[in-house]
C-alpha positions as CSV (number, residue, x, y, z in Angstrom):
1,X,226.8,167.3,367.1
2,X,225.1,170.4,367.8
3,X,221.8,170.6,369.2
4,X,220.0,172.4,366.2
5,X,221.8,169.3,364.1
6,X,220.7,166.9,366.8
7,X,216.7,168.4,366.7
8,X,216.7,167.9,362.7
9,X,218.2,164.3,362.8
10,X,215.6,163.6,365.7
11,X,212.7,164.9,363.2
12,X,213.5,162.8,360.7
13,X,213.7,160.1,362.4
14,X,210.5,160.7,364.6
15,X,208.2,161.3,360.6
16,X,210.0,157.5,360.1
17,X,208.7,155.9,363.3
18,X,205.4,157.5,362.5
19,X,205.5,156.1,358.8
20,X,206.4,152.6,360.4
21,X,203.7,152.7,362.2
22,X,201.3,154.1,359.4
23,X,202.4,150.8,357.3
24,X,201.3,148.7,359.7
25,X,198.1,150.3,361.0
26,X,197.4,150.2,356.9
27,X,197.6,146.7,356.4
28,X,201.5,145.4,357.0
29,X,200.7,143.8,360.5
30,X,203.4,140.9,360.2
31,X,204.7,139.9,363.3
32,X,208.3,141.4,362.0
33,X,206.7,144.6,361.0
34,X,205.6,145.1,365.0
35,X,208.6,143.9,366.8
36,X,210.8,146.3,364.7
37,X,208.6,149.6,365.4
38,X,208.8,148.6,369.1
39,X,212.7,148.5,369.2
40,X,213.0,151.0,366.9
41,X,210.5,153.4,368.9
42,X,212.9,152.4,372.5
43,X,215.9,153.1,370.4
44,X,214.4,156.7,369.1
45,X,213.8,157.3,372.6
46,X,217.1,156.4,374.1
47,X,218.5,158.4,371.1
48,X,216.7,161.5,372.2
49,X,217.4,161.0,375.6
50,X,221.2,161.3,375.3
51,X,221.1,163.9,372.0
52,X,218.0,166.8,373.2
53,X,218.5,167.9,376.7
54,X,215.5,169.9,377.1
55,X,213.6,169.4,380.3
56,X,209.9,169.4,378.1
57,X,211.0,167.0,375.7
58,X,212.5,164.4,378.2
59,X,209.3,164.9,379.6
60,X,207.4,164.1,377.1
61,X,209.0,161.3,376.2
62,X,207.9,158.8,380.0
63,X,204.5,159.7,377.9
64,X,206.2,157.1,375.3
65,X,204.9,153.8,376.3
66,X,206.3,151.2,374.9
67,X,204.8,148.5,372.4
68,X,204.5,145.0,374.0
69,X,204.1,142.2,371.6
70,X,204.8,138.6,371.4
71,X,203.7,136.3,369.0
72,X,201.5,133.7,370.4
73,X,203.6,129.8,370.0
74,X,201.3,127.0,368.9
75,X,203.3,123.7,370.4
76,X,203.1,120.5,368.0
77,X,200.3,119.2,370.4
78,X,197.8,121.5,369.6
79,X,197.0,121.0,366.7
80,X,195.7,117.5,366.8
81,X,193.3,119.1,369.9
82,X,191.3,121.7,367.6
83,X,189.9,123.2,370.7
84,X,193.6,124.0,371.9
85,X,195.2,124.7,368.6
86,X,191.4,127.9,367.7
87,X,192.1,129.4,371.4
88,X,196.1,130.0,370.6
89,X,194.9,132.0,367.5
90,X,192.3,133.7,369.0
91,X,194.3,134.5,371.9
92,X,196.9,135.5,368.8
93,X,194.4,138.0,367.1
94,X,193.1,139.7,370.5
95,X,196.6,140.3,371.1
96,X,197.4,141.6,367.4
97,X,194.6,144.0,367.7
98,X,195.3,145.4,371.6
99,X,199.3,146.1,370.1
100,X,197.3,148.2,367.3
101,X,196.0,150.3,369.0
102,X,199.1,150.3,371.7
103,X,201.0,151.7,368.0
104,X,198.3,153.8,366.9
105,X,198.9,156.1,370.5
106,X,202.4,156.1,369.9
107,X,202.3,157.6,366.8
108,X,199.9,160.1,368.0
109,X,202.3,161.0,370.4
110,X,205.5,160.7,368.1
111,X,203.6,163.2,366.2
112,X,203.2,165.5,369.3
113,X,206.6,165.1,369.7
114,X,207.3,166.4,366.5
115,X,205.6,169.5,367.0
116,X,207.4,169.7,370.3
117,X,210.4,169.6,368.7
118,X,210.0,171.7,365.7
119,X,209.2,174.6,368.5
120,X,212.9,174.1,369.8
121,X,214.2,175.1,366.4
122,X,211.9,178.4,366.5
């Protein structure tokens, strides 16, 4: 694959990540739904590492962080101690919104990365 071929394939996939993570910003936020756009973003990375040599875009890309997200586990226990059982799904929505806004950079930045990319093409 040729570079120009690779940089085109790359686009595309790079306007997918960003409507992945459009999806779940709107209103998709299932547990699922997150822990695909985080593997799927590493593997866009990993992609672009080995297809686009350019020094800017490699770059870029440490910029990437990468989404952390695990679903919070409520053991059988806790729900006969309410107490126990409300903190797990507090602790659960905190963490739900701090991996928005971890998705909502990414995209921002897999958006810069599209303009960085279209450059390369000229």
């Amino acid at each position: 694959m040729n570079q120009d071929e690779a940089i085109r394939l790359v686009i595309r996939q790079v306007k997918d990540v960003q409507a992945q993570a459009d999806q779940i910003l709107k209103g998709n936020k299932s547990d699922e739904a997150i822990e695909n756009f985080a593997r799927y973003s590493e593997e866009m990375k990993a992609f672009i590492r080995k297809n686009i040599p350019s020094e800017e875009i490699l770059a870029y890309l440490k910029d990437i962080t990468p989404v952390h997200y695990t679903k919070a586990k409520i053991s059988i226990w806790q729900y006969f101690v309410f107490p126990s059982w409300w903190l797990s799904l507090y602790k659960e929505y905190n963490a739900k919104n701090q991996v928005l806004d971890e998705i909502r950079e990414v995209q921002h930045k897999y958006a810069n990365l599209e303009l960085l990319l279209k450059a390369l093409t000229g």
